[in-house]
VEXMI-605579 format. One record per residue: residue in three letters; z, y, x of N, C-alpha, C in turn. Coordinates in pm, 1 decimal, m for minus. Layout:
N
+------+----------+----------+----------+----------+----------+----------+----------+----------+----------+
! rest !      n.Z !      n.Y !      n.X !     ca.Z !     ca.Y !     ca.X !      c.Z !      c.Y !      c.X !
+------+----------+----------+----------+----------+----------+----------+----------+----------+----------+
!  ala !        Z !        Y !        X !        Z !        Y !        X !        Z !        Y !        X !
...
+------+----------+----------+----------+----------+----------+----------+----------+----------+----------+
END
This chain:
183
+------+----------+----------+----------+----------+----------+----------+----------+----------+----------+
! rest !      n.Z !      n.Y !      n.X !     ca.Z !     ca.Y !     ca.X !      c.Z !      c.Y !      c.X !
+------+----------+----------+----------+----------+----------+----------+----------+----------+----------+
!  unk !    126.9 !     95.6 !    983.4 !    102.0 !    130.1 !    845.3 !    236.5 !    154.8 !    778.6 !
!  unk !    275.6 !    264.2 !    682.4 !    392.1 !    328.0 !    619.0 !    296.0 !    288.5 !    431.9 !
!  unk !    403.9 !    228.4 !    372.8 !    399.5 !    225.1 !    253.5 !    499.5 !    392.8 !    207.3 !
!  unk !    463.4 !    437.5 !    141.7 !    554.1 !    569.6 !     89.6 !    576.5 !    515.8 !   m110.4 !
!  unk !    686.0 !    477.4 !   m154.2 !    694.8 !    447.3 !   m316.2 !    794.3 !    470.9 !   m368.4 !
!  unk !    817.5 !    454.7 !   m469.8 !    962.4 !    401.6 !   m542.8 !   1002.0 !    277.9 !   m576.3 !
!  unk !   1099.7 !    255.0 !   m586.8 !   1128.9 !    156.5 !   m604.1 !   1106.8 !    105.1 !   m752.6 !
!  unk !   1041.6 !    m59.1 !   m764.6 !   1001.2 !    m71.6 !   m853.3 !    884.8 !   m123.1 !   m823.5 !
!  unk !    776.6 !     26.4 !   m757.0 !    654.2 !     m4.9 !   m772.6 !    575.4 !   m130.4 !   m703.6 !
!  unk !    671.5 !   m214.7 !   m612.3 !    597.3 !   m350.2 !   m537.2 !    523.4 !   m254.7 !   m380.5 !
!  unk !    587.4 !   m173.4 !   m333.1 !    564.8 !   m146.1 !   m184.2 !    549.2 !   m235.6 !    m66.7 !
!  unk !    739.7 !   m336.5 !   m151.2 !    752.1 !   m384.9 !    m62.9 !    693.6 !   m555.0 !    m69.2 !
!  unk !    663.8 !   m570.2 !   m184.2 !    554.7 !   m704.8 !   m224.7 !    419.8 !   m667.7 !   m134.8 !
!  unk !    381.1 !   m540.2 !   m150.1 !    248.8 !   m537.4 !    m97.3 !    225.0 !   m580.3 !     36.2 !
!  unk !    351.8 !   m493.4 !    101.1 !    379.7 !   m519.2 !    265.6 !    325.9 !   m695.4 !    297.1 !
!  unk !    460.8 !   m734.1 !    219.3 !    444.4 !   m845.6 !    240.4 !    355.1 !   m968.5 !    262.7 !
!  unk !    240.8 !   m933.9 !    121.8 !    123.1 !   m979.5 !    103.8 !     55.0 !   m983.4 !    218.8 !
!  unk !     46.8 !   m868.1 !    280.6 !    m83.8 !   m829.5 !    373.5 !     12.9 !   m899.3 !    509.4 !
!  unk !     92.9 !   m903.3 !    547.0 !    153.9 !   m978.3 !    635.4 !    133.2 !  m1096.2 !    618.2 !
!  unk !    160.8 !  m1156.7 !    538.6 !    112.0 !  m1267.6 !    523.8 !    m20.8 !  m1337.8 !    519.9 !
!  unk !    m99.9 !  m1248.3 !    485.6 !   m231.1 !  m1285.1 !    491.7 !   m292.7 !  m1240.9 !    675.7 !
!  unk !   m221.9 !  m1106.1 !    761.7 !   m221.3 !  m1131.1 !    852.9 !   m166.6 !  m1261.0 !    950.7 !
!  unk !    m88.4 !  m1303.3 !    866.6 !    m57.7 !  m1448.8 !    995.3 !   m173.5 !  m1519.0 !    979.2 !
!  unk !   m204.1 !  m1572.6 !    814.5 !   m313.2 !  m1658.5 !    802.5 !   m374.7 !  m1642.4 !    883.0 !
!  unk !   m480.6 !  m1518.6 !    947.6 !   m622.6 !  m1496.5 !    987.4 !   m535.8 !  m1515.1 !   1200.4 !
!  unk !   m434.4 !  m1587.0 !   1198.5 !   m360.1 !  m1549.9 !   1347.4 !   m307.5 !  m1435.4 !   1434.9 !
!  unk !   m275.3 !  m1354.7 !   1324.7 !   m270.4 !  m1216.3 !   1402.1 !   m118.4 !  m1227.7 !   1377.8 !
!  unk !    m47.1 !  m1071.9 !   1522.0 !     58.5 !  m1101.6 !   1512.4 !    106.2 !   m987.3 !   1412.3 !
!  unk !    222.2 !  m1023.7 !   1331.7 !    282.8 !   m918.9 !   1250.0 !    419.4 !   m894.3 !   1244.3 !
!  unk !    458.0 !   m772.7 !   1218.0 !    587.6 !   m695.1 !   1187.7 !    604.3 !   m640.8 !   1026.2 !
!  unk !    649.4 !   m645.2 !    908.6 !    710.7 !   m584.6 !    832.1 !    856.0 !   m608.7 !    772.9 !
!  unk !    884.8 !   m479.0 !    745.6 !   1062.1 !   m425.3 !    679.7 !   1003.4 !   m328.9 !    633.1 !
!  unk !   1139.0 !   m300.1 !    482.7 !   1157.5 !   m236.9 !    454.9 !   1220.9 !   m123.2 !    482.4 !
!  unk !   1301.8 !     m0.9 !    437.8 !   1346.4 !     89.4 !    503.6 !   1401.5 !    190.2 !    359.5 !
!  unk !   1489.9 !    176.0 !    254.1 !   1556.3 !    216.8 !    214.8 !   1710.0 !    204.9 !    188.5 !
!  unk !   1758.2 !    316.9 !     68.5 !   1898.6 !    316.0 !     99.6 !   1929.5 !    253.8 !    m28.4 !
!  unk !   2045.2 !    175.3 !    m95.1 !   2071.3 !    162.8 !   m211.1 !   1941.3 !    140.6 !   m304.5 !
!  unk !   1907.0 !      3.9 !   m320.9 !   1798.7 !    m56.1 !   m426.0 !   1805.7 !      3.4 !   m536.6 !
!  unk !   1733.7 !     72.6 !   m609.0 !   1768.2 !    120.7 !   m728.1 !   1606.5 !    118.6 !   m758.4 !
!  unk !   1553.9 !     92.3 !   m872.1 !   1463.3 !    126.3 !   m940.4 !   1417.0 !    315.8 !   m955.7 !
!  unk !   1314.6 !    371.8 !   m875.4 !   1293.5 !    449.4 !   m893.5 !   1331.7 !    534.0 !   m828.8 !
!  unk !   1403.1 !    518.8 !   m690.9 !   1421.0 !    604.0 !   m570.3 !   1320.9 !    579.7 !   m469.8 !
!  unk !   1290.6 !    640.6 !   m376.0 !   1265.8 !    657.9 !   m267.0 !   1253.6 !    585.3 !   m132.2 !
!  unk !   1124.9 !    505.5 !   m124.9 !   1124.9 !    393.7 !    m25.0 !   1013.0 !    358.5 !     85.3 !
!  unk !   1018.2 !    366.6 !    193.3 !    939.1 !    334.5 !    281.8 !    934.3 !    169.9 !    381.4 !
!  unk !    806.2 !     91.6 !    372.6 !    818.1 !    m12.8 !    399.1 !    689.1 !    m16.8 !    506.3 !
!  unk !    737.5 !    m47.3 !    616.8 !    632.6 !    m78.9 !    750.3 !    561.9 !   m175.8 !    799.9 !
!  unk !    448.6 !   m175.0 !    852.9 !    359.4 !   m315.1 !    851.8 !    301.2 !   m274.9 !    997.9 !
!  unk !    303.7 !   m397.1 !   1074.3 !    264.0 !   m330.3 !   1175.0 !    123.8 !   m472.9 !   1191.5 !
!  unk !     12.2 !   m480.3 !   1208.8 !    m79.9 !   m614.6 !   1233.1 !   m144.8 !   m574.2 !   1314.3 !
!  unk !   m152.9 !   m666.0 !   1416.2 !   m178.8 !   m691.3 !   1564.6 !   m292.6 !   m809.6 !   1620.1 !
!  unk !   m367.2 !   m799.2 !   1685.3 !   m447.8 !   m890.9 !   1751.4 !   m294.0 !   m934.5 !   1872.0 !
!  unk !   m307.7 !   m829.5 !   1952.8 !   m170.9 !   m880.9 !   2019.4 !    m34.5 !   m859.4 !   1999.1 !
!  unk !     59.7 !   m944.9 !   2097.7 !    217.1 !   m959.0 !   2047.0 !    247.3 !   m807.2 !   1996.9 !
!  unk !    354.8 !   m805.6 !   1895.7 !    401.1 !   m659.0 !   1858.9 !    547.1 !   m704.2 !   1914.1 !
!  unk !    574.2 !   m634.5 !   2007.4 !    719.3 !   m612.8 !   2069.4 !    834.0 !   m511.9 !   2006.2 !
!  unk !    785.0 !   m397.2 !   1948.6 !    895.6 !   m297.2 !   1869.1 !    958.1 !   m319.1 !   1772.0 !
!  unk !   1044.5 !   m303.8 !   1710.8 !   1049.0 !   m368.4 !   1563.0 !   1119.7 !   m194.8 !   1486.2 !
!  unk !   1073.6 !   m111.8 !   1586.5 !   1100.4 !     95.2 !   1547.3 !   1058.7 !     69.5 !   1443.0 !
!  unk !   1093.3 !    175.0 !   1368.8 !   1020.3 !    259.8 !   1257.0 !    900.9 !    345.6 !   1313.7 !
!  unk !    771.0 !    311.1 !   1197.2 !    682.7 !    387.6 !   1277.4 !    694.3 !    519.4 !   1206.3 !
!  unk !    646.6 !    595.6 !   1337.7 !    672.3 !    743.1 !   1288.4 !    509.6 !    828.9 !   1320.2 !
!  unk !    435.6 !    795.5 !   1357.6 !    283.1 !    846.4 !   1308.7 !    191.4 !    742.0 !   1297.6 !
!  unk !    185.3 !    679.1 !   1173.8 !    123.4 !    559.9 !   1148.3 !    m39.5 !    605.2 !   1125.6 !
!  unk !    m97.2 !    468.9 !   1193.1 !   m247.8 !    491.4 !   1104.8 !   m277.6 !    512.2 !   1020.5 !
!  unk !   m162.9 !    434.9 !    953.1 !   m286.7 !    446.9 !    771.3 !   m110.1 !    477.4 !    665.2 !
!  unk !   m125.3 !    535.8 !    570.4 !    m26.9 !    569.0 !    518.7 !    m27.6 !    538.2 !    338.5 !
!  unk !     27.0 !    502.2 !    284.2 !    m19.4 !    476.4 !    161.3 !     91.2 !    498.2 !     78.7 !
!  unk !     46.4 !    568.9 !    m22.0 !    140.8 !    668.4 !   m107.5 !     85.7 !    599.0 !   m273.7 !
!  unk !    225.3 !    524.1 !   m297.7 !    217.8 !    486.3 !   m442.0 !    223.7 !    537.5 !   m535.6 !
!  unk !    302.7 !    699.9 !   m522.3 !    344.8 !    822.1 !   m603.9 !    329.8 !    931.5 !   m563.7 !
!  unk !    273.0 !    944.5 !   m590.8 !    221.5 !   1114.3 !   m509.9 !    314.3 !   1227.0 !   m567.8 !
!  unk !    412.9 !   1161.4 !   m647.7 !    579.3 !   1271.1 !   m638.0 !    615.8 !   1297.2 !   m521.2 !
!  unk !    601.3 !   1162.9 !   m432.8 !    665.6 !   1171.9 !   m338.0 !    591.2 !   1271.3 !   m224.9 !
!  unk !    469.1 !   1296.3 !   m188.5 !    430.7 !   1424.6 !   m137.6 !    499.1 !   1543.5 !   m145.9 !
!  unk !    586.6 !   1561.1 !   m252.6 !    616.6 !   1687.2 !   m279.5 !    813.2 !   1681.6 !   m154.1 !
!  unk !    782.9 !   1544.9 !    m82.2 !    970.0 !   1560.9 !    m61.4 !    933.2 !   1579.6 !    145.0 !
!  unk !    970.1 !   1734.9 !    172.2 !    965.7 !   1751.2 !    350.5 !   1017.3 !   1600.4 !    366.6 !
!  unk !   1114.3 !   1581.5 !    363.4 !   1213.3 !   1489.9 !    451.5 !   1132.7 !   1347.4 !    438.9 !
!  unk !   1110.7 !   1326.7 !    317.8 !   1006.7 !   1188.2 !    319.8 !    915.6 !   1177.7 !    432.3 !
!  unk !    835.6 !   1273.3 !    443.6 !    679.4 !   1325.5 !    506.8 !    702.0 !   1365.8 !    660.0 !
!  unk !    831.7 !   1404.9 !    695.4 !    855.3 !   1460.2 !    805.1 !    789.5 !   1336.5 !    935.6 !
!  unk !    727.0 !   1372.5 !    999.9 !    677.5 !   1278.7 !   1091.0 !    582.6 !   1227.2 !   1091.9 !
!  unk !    555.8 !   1205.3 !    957.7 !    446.1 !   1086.4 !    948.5 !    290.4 !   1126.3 !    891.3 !
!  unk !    275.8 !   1279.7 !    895.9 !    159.8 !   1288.3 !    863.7 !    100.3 !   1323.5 !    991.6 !
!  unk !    111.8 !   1350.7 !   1086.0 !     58.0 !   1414.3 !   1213.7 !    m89.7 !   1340.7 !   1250.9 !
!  unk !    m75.7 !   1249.6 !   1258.1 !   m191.5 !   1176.7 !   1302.0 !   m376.5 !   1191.3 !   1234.5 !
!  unk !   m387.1 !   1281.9 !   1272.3 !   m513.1 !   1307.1 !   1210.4 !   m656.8 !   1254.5 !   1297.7 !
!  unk !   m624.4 !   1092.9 !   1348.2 !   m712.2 !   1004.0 !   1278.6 !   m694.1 !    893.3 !   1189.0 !
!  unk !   m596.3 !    934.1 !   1099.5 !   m561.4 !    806.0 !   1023.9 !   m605.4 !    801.5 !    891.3 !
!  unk !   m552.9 !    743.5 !    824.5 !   m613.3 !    723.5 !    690.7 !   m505.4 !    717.6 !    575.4 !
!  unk !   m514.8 !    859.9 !    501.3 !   m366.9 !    850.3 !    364.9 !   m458.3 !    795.9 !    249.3 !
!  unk !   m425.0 !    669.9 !    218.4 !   m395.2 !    643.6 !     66.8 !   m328.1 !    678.6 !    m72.8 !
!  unk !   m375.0 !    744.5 !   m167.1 !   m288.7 !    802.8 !   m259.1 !   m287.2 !    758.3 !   m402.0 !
!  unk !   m218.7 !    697.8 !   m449.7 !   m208.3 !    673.0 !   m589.1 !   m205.2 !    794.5 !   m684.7 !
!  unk !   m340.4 !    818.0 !   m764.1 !   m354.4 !    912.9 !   m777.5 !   m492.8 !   1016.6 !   m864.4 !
!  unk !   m476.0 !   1006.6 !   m984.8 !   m614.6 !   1101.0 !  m1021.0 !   m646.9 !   1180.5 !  m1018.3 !
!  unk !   m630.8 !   1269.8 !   m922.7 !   m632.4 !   1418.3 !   m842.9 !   m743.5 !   1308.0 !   m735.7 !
!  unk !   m825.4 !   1447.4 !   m673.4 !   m943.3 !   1419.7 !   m635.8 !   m868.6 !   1445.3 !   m466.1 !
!  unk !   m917.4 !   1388.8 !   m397.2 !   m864.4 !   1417.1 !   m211.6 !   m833.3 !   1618.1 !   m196.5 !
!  unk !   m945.8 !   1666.8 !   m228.3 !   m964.8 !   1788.8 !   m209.9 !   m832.5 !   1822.2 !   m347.6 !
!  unk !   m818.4 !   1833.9 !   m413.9 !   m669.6 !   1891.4 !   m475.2 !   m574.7 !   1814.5 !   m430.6 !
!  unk !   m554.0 !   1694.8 !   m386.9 !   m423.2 !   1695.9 !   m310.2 !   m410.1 !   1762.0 !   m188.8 !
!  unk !   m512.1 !   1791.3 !    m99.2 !   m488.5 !   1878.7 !      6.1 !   m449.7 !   1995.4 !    m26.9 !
!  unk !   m524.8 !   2068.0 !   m102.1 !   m426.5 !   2203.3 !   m187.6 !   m317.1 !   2210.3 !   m193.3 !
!  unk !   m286.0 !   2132.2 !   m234.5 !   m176.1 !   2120.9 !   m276.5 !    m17.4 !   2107.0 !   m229.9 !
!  unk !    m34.7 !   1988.0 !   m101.1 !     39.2 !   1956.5 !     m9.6 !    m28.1 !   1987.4 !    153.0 !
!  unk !     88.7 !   2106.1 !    190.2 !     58.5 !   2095.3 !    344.7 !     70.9 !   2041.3 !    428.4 !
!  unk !    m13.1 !   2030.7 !    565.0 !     80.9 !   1903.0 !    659.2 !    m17.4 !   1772.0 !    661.5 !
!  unk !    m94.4 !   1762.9 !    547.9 !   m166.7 !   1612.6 !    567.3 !   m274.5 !   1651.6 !    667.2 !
!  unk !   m289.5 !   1545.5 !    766.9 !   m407.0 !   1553.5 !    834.6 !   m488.4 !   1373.2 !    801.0 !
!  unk !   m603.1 !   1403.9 !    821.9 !   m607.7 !   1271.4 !    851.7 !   m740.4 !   1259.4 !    691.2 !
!  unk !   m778.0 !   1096.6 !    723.5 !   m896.5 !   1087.8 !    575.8 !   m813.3 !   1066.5 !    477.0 !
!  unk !   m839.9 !   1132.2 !    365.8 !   m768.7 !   1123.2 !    235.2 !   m811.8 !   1011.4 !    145.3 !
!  unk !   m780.5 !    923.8 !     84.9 !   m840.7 !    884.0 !    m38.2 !   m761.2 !    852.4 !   m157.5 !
!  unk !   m820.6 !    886.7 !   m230.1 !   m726.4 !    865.6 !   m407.6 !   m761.9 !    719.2 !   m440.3 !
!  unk !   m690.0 !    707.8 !   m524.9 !   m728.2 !    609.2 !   m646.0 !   m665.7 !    594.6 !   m785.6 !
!  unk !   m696.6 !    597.4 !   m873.8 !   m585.6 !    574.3 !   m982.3 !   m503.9 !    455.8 !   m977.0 !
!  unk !   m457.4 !    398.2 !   m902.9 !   m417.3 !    257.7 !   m938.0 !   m299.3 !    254.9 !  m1020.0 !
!  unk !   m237.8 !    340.9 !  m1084.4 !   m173.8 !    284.2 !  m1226.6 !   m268.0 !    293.0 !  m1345.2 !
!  unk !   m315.8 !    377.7 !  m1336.5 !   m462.9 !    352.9 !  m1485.1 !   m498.4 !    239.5 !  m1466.3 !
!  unk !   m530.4 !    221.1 !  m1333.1 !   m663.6 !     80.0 !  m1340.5 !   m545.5 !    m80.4 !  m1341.1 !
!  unk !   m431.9 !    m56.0 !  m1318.5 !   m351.0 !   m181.2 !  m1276.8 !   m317.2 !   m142.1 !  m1427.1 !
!  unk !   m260.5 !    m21.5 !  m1561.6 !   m272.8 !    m54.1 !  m1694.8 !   m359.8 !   m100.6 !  m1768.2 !
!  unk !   m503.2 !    m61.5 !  m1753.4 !   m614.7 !    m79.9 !  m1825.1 !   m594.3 !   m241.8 !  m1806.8 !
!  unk !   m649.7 !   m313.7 !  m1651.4 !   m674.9 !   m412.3 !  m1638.5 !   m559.8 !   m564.2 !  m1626.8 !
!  unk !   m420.8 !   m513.6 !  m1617.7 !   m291.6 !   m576.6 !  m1608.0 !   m218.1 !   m543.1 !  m1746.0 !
!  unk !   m171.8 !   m459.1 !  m1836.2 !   m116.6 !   m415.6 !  m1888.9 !     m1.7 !   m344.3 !  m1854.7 !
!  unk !    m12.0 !   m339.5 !  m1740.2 !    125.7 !   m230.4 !  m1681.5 !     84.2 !   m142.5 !  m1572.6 !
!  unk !    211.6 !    m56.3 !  m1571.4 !    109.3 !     66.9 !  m1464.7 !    158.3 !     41.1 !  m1262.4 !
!  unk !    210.1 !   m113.6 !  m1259.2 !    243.4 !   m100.4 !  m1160.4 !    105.5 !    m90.2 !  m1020.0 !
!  unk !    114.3 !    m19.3 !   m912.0 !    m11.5 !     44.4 !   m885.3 !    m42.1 !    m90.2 !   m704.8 !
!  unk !     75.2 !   m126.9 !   m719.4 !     65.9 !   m211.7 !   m533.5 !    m35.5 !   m274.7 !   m540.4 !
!  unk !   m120.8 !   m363.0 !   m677.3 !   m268.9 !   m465.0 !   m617.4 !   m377.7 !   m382.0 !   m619.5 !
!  unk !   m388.0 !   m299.1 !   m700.7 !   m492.7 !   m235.5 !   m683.3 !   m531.7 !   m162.7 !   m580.8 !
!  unk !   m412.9 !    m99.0 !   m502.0 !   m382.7 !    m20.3 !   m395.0 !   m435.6 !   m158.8 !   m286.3 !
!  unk !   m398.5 !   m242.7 !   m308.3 !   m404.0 !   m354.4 !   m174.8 !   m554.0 !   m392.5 !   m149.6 !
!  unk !   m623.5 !   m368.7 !   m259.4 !   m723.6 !   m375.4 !   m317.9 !   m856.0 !   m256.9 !   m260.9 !
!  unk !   m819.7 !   m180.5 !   m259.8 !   m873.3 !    m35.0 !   m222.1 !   m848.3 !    m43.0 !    m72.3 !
!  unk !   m707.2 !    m94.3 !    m11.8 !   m667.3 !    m63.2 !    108.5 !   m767.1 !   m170.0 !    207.6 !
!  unk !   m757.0 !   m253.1 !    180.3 !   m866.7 !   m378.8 !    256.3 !   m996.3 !   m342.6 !    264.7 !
!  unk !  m1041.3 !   m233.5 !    154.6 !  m1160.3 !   m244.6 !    188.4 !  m1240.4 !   m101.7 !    240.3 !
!  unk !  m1104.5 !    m23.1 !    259.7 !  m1155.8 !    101.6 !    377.1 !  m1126.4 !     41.6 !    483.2 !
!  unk !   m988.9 !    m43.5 !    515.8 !   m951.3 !    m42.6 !    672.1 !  m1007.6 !   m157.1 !    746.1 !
!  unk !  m1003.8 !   m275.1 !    629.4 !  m1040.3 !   m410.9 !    672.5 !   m957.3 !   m487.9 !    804.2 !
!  unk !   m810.5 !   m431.6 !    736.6 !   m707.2 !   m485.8 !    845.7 !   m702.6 !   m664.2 !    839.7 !
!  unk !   m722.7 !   m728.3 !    714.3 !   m745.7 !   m826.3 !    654.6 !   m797.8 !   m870.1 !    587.5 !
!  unk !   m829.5 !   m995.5 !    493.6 !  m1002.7 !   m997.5 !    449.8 !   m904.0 !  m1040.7 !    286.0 !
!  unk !   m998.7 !  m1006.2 !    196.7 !   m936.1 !  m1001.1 !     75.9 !   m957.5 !  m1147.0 !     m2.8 !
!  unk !   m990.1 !  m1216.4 !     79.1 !  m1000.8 !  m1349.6 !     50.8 !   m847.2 !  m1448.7 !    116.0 !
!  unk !   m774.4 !  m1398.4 !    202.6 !   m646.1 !  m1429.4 !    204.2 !   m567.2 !  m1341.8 !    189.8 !
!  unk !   m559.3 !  m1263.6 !    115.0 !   m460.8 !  m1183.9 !     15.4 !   m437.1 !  m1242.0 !    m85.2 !
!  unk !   m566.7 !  m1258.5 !   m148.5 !   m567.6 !  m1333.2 !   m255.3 !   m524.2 !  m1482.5 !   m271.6 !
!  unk !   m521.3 !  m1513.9 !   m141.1 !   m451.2 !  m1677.1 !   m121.2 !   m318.3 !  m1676.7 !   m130.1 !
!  unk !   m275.5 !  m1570.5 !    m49.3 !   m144.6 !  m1529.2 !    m51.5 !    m62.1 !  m1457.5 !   m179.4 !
!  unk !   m148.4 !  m1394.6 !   m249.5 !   m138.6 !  m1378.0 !   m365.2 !    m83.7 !  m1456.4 !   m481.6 !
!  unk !   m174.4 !  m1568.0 !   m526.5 !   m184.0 !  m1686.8 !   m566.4 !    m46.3 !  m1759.0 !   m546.3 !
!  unk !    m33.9 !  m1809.1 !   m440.8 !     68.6 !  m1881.5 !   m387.4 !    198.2 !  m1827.8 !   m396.3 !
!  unk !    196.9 !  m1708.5 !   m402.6 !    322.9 !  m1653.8 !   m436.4 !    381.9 !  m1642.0 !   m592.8 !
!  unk !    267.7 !  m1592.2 !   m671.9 !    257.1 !  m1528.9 !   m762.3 !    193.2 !  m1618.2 !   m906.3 !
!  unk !    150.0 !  m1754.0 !   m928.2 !    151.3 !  m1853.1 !   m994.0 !    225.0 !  m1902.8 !  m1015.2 !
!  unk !    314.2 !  m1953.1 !  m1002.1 !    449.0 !  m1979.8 !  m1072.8 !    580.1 !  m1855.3 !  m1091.2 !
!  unk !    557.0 !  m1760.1 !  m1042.9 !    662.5 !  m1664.1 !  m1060.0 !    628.8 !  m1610.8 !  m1202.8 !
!  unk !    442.1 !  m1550.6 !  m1230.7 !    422.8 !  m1441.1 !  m1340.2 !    330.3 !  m1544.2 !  m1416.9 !
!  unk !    295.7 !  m1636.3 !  m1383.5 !    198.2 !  m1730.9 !  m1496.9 !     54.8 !  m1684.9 !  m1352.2 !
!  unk !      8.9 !  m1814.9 !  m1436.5 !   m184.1 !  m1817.6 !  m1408.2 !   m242.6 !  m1699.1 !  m1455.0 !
!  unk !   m239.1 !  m1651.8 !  m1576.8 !   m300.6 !  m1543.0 !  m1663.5 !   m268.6 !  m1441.9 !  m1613.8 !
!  unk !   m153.7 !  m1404.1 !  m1622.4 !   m127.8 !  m1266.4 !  m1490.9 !   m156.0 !  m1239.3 !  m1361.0 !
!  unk !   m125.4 !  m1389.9 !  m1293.9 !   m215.4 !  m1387.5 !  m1168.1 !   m314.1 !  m1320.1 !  m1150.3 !
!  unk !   m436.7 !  m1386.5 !  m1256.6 !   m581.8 !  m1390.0 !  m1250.8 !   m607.6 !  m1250.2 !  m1284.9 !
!  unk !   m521.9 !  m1154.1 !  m1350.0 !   m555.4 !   m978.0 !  m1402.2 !   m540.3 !   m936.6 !  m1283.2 !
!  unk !   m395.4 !  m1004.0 !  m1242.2 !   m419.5 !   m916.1 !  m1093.9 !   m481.3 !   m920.2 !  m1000.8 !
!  unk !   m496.6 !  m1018.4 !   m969.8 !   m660.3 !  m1022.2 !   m876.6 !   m775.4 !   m973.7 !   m910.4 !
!  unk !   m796.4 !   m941.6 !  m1030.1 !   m901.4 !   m882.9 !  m1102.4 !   m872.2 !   m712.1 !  m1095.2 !
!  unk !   m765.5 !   m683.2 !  m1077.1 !   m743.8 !   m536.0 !  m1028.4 !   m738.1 !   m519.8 !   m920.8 !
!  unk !   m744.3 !   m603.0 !   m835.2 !   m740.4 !   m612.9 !   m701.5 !   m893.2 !   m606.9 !   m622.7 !
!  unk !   m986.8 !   m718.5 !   m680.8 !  m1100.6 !   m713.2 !   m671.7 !  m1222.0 !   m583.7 !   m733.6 !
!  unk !  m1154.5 !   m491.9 !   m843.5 !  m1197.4 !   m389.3 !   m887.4 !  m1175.6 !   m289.8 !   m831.0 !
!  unk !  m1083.4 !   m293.9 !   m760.2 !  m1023.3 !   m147.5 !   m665.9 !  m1118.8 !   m220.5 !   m524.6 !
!  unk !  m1135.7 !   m311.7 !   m500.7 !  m1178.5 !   m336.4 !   m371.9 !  m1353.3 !   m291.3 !   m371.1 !
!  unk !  m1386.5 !   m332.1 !   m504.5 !  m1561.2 !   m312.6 !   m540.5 !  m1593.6 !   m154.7 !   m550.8 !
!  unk !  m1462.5 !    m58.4 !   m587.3 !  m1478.8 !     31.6 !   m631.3 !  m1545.4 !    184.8 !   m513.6 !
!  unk !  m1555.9 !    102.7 !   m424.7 !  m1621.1 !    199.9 !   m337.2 !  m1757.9 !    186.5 !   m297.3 !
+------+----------+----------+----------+----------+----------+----------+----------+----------+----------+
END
């Protein structure tokens, strides 16, 4: 799995999450990040690899299953994309209120099942900010069902209760659980 974001948007929180909630359930896992110079609002790819068995590589994956795009600016960059759309049985995730069928228009090269979501509308409406990673994590669990959204949310919690408050917690899981219902 390839997170595609900017920086900022919690790519690499998300990674994390779902790794973590992959150990919970005993599975084996791999994630890193993979950018240059931290900056808010550049260009970043973060890899997850979850396994029933040992994962031995610790590569960059370069035709991932499932691909998930926090900014769909970033569609518009060859060099980002180079590699990683080939796989057309996988599954692109897109942050995004453009419908599957106009992002294919739009951008050449994607193969594979498309799906949108707004997750900065729905992570503003329901969080007050437009950051899009729970809702996305949210949506993502419950096409692929790499992990069960009942230890995300543990993992969630545990991370994220004393860092942002209880009250923020609880929105975000609530955007999390709305993107997950939403299909």
């Amino acid at each position: 799995m390839v997170f595609l974001a900017r920086g900022g948007q919690g790519a690499k929180s998300a990674t994390e999450i779902l790794a973590q909630a992959g150990v919970l359930e005993g599975k084996f896992v791999k994630a890193f990040p993979d950018f240059g110079p931290e900056r808010s609002g550049a260009p970043i790819k973060t890899y997850l690899r979850i396994s029933q068995k040992e994962i031995r590589t610790s590569e960059p994956i370069k035709n991932p299953d499932v691909l998930v795009v926090l900014d769909e600016t970033i569609l518009k960059s060859d060099e980002i994309l180079k590699n990683i759309i080939s796989n057309k049985d996988g599954i692109i995730l897109i942050n995004s209120k453009k419908s599957p069928r106009e992002i294919i228009s739009k951008t050449t090269g994607l193969n594979g099942k498309i799906y949108t979501i707004d997750a900065s509308g729905l992570a503003m409406k329901i969080i007050g900010k437009p950051n899009p990673n729970v809702v996305i994590l949210g949506y993502l669990i419950k096409i692929t069902e790499i992990v069960k959204i009942s230890n995300v949310i543990k993992v969630f919690e545990g991370i994220f209760n004393e860092k942002i408050g209880e009250e923020l917690t609880k929105k975000n899981i609530l955007a999390m659980e709305k993107a997950y219902d939403s299909i």
